[in-house]
C-alpha positions as a printed NumPy array, in Angstrom:
array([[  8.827, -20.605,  11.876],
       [  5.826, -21.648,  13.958],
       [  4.163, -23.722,  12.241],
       [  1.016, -23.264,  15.135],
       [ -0.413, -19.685,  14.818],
       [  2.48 , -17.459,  14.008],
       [  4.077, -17.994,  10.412],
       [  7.541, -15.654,  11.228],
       [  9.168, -15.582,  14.308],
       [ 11.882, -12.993,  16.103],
       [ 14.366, -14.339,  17.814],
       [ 17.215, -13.25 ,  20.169],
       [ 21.035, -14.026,  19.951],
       [ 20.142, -17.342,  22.224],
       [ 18.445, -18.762,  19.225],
       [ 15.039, -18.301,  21.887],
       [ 11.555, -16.833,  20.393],
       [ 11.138, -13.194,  21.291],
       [  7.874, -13.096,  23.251],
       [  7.002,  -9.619,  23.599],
       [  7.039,  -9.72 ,  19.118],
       [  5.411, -13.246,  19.356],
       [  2.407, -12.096,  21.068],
       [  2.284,  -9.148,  19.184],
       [  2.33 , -11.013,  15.514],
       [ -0.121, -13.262,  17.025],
       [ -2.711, -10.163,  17.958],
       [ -1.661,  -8.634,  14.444],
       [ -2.624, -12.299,  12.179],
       [ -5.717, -12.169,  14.328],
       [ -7.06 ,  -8.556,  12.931],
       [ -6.78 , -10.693,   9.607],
       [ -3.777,  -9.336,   8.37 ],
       [ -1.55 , -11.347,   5.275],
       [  1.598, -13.221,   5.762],
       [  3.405, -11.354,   3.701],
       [  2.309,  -8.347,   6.115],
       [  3.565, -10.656,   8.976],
       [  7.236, -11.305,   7.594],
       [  7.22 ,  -7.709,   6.645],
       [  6.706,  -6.688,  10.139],
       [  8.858,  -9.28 ,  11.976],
       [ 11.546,  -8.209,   9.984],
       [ 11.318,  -4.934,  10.834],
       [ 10.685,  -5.552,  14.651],
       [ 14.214,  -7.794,  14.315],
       [ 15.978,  -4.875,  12.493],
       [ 14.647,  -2.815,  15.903],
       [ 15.433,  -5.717,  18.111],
       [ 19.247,  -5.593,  17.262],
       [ 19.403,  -1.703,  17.503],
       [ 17.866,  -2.172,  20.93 ],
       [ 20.848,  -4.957,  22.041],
       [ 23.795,  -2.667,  20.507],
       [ 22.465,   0.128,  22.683],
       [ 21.764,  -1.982,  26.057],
       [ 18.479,  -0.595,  26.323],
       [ 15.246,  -3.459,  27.098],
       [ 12.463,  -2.639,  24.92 ],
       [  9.961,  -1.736,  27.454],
       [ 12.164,   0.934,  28.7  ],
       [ 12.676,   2.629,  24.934],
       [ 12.417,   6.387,  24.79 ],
       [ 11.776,   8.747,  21.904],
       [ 15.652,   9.152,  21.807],
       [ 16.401,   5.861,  20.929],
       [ 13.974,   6.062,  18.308],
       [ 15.348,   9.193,  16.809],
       [ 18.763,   8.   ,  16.725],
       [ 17.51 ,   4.393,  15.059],
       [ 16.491,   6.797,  12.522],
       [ 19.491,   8.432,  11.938],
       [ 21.773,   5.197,  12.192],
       [ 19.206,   4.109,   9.534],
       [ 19.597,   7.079,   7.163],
       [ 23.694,   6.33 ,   6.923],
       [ 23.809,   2.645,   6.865],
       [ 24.343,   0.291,   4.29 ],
       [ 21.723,  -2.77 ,   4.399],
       [ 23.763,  -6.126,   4.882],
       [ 23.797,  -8.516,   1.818],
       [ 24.271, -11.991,   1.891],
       [ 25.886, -12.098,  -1.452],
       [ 28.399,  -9.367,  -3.312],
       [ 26.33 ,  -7.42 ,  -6.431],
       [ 26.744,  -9.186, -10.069],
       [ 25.89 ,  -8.283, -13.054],
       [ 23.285,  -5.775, -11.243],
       [ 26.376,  -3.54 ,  -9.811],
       [ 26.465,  -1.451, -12.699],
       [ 22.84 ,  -0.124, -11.996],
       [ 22.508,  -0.086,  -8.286],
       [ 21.647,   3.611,  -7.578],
       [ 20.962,   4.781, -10.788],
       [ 17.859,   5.637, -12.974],
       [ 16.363,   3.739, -15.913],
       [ 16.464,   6.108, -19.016],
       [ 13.757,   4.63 , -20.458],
       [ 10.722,   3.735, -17.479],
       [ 12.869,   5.969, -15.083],
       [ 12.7  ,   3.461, -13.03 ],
       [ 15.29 ,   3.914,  -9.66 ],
       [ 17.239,   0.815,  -8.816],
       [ 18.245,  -0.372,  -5.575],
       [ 21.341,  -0.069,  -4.308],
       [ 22.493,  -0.52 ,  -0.056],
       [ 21.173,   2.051,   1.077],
       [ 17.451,   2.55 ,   3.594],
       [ 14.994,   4.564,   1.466],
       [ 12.717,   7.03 ,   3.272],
       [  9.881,   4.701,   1.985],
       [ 11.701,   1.759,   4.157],
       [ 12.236,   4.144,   7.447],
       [  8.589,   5.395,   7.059],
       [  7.345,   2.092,   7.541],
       [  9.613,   0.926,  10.038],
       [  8.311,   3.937,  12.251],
       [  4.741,   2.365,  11.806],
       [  5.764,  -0.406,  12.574],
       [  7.233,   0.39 ,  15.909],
       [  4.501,   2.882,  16.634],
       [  2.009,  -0.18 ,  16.066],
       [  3.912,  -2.575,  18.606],
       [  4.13 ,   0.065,  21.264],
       [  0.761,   0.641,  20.926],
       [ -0.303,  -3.159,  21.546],
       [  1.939,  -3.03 ,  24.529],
       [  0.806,   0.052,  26.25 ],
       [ -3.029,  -1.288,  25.818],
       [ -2.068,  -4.754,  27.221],
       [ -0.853,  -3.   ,  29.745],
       [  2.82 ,  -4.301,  29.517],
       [  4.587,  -1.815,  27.654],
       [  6.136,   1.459,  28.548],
       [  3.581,   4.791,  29.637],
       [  4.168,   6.737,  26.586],
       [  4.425,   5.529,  23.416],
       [  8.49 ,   6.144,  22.135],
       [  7.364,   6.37 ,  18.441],
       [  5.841,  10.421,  19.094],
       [  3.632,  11.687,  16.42 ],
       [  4.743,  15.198,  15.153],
       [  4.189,  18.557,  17.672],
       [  1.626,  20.172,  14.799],
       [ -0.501,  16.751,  14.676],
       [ -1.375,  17.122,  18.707],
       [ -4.451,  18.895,  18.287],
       [ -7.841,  17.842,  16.803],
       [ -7.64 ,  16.337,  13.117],
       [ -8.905,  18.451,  10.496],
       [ -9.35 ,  21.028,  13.009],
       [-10.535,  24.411,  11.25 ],
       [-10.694,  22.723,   7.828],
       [-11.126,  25.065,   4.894],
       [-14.378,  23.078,   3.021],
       [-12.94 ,  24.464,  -0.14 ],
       [ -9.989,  22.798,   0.405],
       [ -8.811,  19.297,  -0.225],
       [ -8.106,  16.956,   3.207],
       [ -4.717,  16.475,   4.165],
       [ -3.264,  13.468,   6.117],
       [ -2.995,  13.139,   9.956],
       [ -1.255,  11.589,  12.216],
       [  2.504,  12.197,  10.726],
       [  5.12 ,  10.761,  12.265],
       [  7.51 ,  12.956,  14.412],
       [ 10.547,  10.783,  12.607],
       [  9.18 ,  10.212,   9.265],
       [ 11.271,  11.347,   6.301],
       [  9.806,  12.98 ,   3.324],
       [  9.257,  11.176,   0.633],
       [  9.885,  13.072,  -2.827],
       [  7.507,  13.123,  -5.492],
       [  7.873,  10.587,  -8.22 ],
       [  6.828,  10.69 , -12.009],
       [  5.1  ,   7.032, -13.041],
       [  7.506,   5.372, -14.748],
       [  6.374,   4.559, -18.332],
       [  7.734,   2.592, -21.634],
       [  7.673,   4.127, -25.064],
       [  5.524,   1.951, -28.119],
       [  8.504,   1.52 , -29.572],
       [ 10.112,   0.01 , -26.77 ],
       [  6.963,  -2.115, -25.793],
       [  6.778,  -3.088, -29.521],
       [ 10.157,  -4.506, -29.209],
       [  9.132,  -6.39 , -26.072],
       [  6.001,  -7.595, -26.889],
       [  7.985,  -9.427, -30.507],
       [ 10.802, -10.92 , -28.129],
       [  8.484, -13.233, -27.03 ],
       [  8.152, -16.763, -28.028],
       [  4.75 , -17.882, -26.791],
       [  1.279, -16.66 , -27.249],
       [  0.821, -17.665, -23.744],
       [  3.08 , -15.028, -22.401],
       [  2.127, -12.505, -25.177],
       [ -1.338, -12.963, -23.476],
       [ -0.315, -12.466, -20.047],
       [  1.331,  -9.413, -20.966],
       [ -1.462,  -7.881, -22.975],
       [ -3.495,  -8.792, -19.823],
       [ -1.625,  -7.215, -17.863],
       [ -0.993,  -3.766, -19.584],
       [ -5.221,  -3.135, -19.946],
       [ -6.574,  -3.465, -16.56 ],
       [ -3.124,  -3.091, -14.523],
       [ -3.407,  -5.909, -12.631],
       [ -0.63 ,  -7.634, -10.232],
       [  1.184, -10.198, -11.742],
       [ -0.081, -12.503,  -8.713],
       [ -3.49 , -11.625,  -9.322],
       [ -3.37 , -12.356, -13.303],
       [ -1.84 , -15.856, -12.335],
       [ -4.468, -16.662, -10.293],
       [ -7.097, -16.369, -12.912],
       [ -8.903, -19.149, -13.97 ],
       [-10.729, -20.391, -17.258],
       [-14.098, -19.415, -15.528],
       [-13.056, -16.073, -14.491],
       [-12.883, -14.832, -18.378],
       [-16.346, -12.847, -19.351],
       [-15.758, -13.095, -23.483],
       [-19.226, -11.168, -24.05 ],
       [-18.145,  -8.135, -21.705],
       [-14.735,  -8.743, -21.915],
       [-13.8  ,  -9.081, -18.407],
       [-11.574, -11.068, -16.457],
       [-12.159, -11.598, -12.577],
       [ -9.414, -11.375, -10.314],
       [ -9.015, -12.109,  -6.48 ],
       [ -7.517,  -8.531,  -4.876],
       [ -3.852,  -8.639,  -2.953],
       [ -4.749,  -7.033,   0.043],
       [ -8.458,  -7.785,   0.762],
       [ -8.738, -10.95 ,  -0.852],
       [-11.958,  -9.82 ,  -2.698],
       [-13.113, -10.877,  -5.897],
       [-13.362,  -8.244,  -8.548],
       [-14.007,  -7.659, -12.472],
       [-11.775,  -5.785, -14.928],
       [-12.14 ,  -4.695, -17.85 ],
       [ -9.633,  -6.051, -20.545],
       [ -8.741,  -4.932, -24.129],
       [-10.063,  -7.058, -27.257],
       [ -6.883,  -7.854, -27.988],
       [ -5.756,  -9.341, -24.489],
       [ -8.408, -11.873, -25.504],
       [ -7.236, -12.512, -28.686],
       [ -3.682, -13.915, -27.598],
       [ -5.727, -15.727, -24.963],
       [ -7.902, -17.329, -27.268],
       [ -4.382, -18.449, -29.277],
       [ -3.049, -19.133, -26.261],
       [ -6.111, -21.724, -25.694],
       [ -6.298, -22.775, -29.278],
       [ -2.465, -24.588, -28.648],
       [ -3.011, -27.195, -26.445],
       [ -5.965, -29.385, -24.92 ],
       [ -9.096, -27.873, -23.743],
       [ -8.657, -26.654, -19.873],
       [-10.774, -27.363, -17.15 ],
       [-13.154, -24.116, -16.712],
       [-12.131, -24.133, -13.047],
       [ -8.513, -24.751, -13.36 ],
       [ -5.948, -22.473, -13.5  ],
       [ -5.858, -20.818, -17.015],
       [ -2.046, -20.372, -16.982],
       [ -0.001, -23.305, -17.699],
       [  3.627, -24.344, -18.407],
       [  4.847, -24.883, -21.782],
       [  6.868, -27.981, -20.797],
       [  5.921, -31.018, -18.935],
       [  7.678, -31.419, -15.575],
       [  8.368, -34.19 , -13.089],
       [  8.149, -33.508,  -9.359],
       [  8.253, -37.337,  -8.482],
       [  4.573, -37.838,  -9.982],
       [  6.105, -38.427, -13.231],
       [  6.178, -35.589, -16.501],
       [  2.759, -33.285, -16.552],
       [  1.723, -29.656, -17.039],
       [  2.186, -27.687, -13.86 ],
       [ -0.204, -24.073, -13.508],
       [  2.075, -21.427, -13.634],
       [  2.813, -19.765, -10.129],
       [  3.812, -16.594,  -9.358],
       [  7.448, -17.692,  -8.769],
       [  7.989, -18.73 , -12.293],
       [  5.923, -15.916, -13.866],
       [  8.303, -13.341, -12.585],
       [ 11.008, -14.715, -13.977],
       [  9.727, -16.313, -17.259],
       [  9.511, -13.155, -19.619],
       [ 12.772, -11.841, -18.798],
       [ 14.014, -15.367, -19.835],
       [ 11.899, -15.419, -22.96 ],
       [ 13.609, -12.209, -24.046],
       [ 17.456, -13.229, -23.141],
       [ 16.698, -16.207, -24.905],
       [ 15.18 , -14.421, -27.911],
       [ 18.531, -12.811, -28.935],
       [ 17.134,  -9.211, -27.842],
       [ 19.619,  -8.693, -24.919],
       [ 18.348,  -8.335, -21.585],
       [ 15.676,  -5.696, -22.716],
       [ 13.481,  -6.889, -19.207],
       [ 15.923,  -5.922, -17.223],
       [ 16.774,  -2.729, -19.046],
       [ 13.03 ,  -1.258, -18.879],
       [ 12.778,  -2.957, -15.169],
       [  9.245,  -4.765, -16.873],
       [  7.784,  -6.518, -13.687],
       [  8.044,  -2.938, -11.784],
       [  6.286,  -0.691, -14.258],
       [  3.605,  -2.676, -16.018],
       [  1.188,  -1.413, -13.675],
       [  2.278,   2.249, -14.594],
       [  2.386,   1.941, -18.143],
       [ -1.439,   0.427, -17.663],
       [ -2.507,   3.405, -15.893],
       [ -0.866,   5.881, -18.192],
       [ -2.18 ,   4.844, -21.273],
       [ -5.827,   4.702, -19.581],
       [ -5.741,   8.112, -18.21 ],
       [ -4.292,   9.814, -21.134],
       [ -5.771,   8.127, -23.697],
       [ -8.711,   9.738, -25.822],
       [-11.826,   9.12 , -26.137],
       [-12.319,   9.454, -22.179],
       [-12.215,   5.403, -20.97 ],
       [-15.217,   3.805, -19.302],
       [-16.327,   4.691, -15.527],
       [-14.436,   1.216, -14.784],
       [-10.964,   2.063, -16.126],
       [-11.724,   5.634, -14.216],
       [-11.844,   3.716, -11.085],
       [ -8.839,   1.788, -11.494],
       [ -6.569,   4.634, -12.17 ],
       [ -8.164,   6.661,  -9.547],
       [ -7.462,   3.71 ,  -6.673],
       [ -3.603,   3.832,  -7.586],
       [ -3.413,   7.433,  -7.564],
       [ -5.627,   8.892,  -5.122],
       [ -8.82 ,   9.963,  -5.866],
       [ -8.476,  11.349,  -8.947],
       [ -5.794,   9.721, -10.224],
       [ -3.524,  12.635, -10.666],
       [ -0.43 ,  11.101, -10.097],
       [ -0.611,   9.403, -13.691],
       [ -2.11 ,  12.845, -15.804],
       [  1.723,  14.032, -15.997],
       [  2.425,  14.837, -19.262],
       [  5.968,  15.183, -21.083],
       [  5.964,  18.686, -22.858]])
């Protein structure tokens, strides 16, 4: 960690920072980027970093060949673990009946290569405009993507993306993974507190990130026009959804439990009192307890491990944006927009339909 500039480091087998990554995070936080973005692409420059040491090749002096066969290594290896599976063995690699949801298992996903090709194709380009990097770039873009984009576009035809990757898998087609009313029914009475009841309601009408919901405060709520204000993930910019009557309903039960709440605090609390050395109080609910808190709710609720079984903090978003696009009378130009920004710009990956 540097605590300075850079919040993720690389470093070599010496236990010394890796400078040529070190300048290049530092360039990367400086085009505003998150630090979640950062550790995402430190690890990935570490995972290269290694290759590039079992190979004996110095990263300036990388070639397209080393690339493609990172590639393939990646595409047959198993991911290192620090721990042995546990009660997740039995579904590593398989499919969720229910959300059809795919679990992890050890294995690199084309999703995982894909980005680790940007990644790489990012650095190199840093380098070779700094000057200290190799000529050509070792990350090639595909031979059909060498002449001008869009080049002899059919108007009547949709756009299609440029740029590909020589090295990039393909990434197959996925139907959103949804949850039955019967099975959300069963959810939604497995829970033990109108607080999380509201959360989830919350969460199911506007899709929102479970970090973003958290984050809300008591001022952010809009009871006339039922909206709730949220601060975006990636550009860190307020916005309003729209929210079902009856997400505000379990929040006003929610609110009706315990003492009234500063409007400009945080409008999700714990239900217990805790002491972190400044003696018992109510600590806001962060997103590290939120994740966890339902699927406890609902093993504690005699229900079996029903979270787990419809993978719940993975498809919440889906099941929002499947009920808004499918459901009837056509939803209001605001829910249009936020199934149309997860899907592309119509939204058609959620208007699948099971016959």
């Amino acid at each position: 960690m540097d605590p300075g500039v850079v919040p993720w480091l690389v470093f070599d087998e010496e236990g010394k920072v890796v400078q040529p990554v070190r300048r290049f995070l530092i360039d990367f936080i400086a085009r505003d980027n998150r630090t979640g973005s950062v550790r995402s692409y430190a690890f990935d420059l570490l995972r290269w970093w290694r290759w590039l040491r079992m190979v004996d090749v110095e990263w300036h002096r990388a070639t397209s060949v080393e690339v493609r066969d990172f590639v393939l290594w990646l595409r047959a290896a198993t991911k290192p673990r620090r721990s042995a599976w546990t009660h997740s063995a039995a579904t590593a690699g398989t499919t969720n009946p229910i959300t059809r949801k795919t679990y992890l298992d050890d294995l690199y996903k084309p999703r995982t290569i894909r980005h680790s090709n940007a990644v790489l194709r990012n650095f190199y380009d840093f380098w070779i405009e700094t000057g200290g990097g190799p000529l050509v770039n070792p990350v090639p873009l595909a031979r059909s993507d060498r002449r001008r984009p869009h080049a002899h576009h059919n108007p009547l035809e949709p756009y299609r993306g440029e740029g590909r990757l020589r090295y990039n898998p393909k990434v197959p087609k996925r139907r959103p993974r949804q949850m039955p009313d019967e099975q959300w029914n069963e959810l939604f009475a497995a829970l033990r507190s109108n607080r999380d009841r509201a959360i989830l309601a919350l969460a199911v009408s506007n899709g929102a990130r479970a970090s973003e919901l958290l984050g809300v405060r008591g001022v952010d709520l809009d009871w006339g026009d039922q909206l709730v204000r949220v601060v975006r993930k990636g550009t860190l910019a307020e916005q309003r959804l729209p929210a079902s009557p009856e997400a505000f309903i379990w929040i006003r039960f929610y609110l009706a439990e315990g003492p009234p709440l500063d409007p400009q605090a945080p409008l999700w609390w714990t239900l217990r009192r805790r002491d972190h050395g400044e003696g018992l109080r109510w600590l806001p609910r962060l997103w590290s307890t939120g994740c966890t808190g339902t699927k406890k709710d609902v093993e504690q609720s005699g229900r079996g491990c029903l979270a787990q079984r419809l993978g719940l903090q993975g498809c919440l978003r889906h099941i929002s944006r499947s009920r808004i696009r499918l459901c009837p009378p056509s939803p209001s130009p605001g829910l249009h927009w936020l199934v149309a920004s997860a899907g592309g710009p119509n939204g058609d990956q959620w208007t699948c339909l099971d016959l």
